[in-house]
C-alpha positions, 0 to 999 in steps of 0.5 A: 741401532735405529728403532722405531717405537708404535703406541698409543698417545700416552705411550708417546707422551711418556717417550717424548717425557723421557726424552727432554728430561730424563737421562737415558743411554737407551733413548738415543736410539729412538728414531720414529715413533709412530702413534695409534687413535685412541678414544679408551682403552681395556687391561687385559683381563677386563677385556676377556671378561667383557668378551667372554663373560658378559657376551658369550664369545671365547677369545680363541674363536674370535680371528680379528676385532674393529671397532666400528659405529659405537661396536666392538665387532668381533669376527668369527669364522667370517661372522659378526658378533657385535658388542655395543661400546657402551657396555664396556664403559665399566671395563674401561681402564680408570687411567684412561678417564683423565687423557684427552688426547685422541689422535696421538698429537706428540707422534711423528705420524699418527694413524687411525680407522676414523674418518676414512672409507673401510679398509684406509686409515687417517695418516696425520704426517706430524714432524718432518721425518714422518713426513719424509717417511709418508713421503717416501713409502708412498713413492716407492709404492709401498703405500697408496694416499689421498687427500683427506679432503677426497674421502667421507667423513673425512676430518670432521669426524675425527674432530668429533670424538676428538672434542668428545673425548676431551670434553669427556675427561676433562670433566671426570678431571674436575670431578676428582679435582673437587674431591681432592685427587688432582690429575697433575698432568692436566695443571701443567699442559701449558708450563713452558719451563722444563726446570720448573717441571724437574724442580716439582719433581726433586725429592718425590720417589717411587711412593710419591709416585704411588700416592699422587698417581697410581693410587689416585687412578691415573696411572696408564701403566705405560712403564715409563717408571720401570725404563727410566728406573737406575736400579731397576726397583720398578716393575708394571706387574698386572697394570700396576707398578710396583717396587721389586725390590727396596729403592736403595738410590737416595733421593731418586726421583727419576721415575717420577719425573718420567711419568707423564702423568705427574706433569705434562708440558705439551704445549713445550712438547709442540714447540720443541718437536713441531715449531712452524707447524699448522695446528688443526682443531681436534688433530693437534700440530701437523704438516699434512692429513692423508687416507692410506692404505697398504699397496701389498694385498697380503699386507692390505688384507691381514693388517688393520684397516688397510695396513698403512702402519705394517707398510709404512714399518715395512718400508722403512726396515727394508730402506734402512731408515730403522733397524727395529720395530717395538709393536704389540702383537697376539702373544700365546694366550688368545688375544692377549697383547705381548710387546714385540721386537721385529728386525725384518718385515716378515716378522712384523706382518706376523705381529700385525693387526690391532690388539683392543687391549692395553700391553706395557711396551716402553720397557722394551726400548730398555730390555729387548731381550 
C-alpha cells in the first residue's frame, strides 16, 4: 500500500522525525508527502469562537474560507465577510508560536496561495519523486505550470512572510527561553548526529514528554506520540495528548523521540532527503518553483486556490503512483477538520478545499479504520 500523506509543515516534520528514528511497520508505506504554507494555525474551537463569537458568522452559513492580504475571508452566499488576521492573534494556537518553517521545507512538494495570481498556487518541487510527480500531471494535462518568474508577486513575497515568521517565533522562542521554558527543537536545528539525538532521548517517557513540551506550550498536536506509541497508551484528545491508559512498556521512550518538538535536526533532515539540492532563502532546499493550477474546471473551481493539490493527488491515485491519499476534509460539524482516507478521485475532490483549522492527522497512517 502506497499512501501519500498531505499536512502542514509540523506534520511532515514529525513524519520525516519518524522516519530516520523510530521503528515503525506502518512508515513503509509512505510514499509522498505533500506540505501546505502555514504562517499559524487555530484548534478548532478557538476558530468558531473567532468566527462565530467575536464576528457574528455562523460556521454552517459560511461555503468557503481564503486567506487574503492580512483577512480571513469568509464567503456566504457568494458574500465577503472579512476578519482582520490580526484579531486572531489571541486565538492562535500557542504551539504555533515557536515553529519557523512556512513553506513546508522537509516535503517532497510544497504548495501554497502566496506569491501567485487568484486561482494558482506556488508549487515549490523539493525531492526528486516530487519533481517527477509535478513533472509528469503537468504532461498528461492534469495540471497547468508557470515559471514563478512570470507571475506577481512571485518568490518575494513568500520570502517575506517567510523571514516574518521566523523572525517572529524565534523571538517568543527566546523570550520563553529566558524564563526557562526552552523550545528544545530550535537548540538542535544543526545537530548533525541521529545517536546524539536517540542518546537525548533514552530514558525520557510519556511524562518527560508532558513536562518539556506539552506543558511548556510547544506542543503542535501533530500525534506523532499516539502513532509511534507500542501499547497505544497515547492518545491527542481535544489537541492535547494524553495517557489512555498506565505506560506499562518500561523504559519506553519512543513517543518522546517521535515529537519533533523535542529535537529537530533539519539541517541532517535537508541532507538525507534533499543532498545536491539548491537552497533559496525563505523557500528552503528545492529543485524548481512553479505557479499552478488544476486543468479540470470542476477541480479548478471546488478546490483551493486552483486545486493544484486535488489534481496532482488526483493523478497519482489514477496513474498508480499511490493508492491512498490521508487529507483533511469538512467533517460532520460545520467547518470542523476530520482526517480522511480516499482511495479513488472522487473521494478526494469531495474532501477538498482547505479547512483553517488544525486536525491530528498522523495517527491515521496508523489506523485507517
Amino acid at each position: 500500500m502506497k499512501t501519500a500523506f498531505v499536512g502542514l509543515p509540523c506534520d511532515i516534520e514529525a513524519l520525516r522525525k519518524i522516519e530516520a528514528l523510530v521503528d515503525q511497520e506502518w512508515k513503509k508505506n509512505l510514499n509522498l508527502q505533500i506540505g501546505l504554507f502555514c504562517r499559524e494555525n487555530w484548534a478548532y474551537t478557538c476558530f468558531r469562537a473567532l468566527v462565530e463569537d467575536d464576528f457574528g458568522v455562523k460556521l454552517n452559513d459560511v461555503d468557503k474560507f481564503d486567506i487574503k492580504k492580512k483577512n480571513i475571508i469568509a464567503y456566504i452566499n457568494g458574500e465577503k465577510r472579512e476578519i482582520p488576521l490580526e484579531k486572531s492573534k489571541p486565538y492562535v494556537r500557542i504551539g504555533c508560536q515557536v515553529c519557523i518553517d512556512f513553506t513546508a521545507e522537509l516535503a517532497d512538494v510544497s504548495i501554497g496561495a502566496v506569491g501567485t495570481p487568484p486561482k494558482w498556487s506556488t508549487v515549490i518541487t523539493r525531492s526528486k519523486k516530487g519533481q517527477e510527480l509535478v513533472d509528469k500531471a503537468a504532461k498528461e494535462g492534469y495540471i497547468e505550470l508557470k515559471p514563478i518568474e512570470e507571475v506577481k508577486p512571485g518568490v518575494s513575497l513568500i520570502r517575506k512572510i517567510a523571514d516574518e515568521k521566523k523572525k517572529e517565533n524565534l523571538a517568543e522562542a527566546n523570550r520563553r527561553n529566558k524564563i526557562g521554558i526552552t523550545p528544545l527543537h530550535i537548540k538542535t536545528l544543526g545537530e548533525k548526529n541521529l545517536e546524539k539525538i536517540k542518546k537525548a532521548a533514552e530514558g525520557k517517557d510519556f511524562f518527560a514528554l508532558e513536562r518539556d513540551v506539552i506543558d511548556a506550550g510547544a506542543c503542535i498536536s501533530c500525534g506523532a506520540c499516539e502513532a509511534v506509541c507500542p501499547d497505544h497508551c497515547v492518545k491527542v484528545i481535544d489537541q492535547r495528548p494524553e495517557l489512555s491508559n498506565e505506560c506499562s512498556k518500561e523504559k519506553c521512550f519512543e513517543c518522546y523521540l517521535a515529537c519533533p518538538r523535542t529535537s529537530l535536526p533539519q539541517l541532517l533532515f535537508e541532507e538525507m532527503i534533499f543532498n545536491g539540492t539548491k537552497l533559496v532563502q525563505g523557500i528552503g532546499k528545492c529543485l524548481n518553483i512553479y505557479a499552478a493550477r488544476a486543468a479540470d474546471t470542476h477541480i479548478h473551481e471546488k478546490g483551493q486556490d486552483g486545486g493544484v493539490v486535488t489534481a496532482l493527488l488526483t493523478y497519482a491515485l489514477d496513474k498508480g503512483i499511490i493508492d491512498e491519499v490521508i487529507s483533511v476534509g469538512k467533517g460532520p460539524e460545520p467547518w470542523k477538520p476530520t482526517p480522511y482516507v480516499s482511495t479513488v478521485a472522487n473521494d478526494l475532490k469531495r474532501h477538498s478545499g482547505t479547512i483553517y483549522s488544525h486536525s491530528t492527522s498522523i495517527p491515521k497512517l496508523r489506523y485507517k479504520e
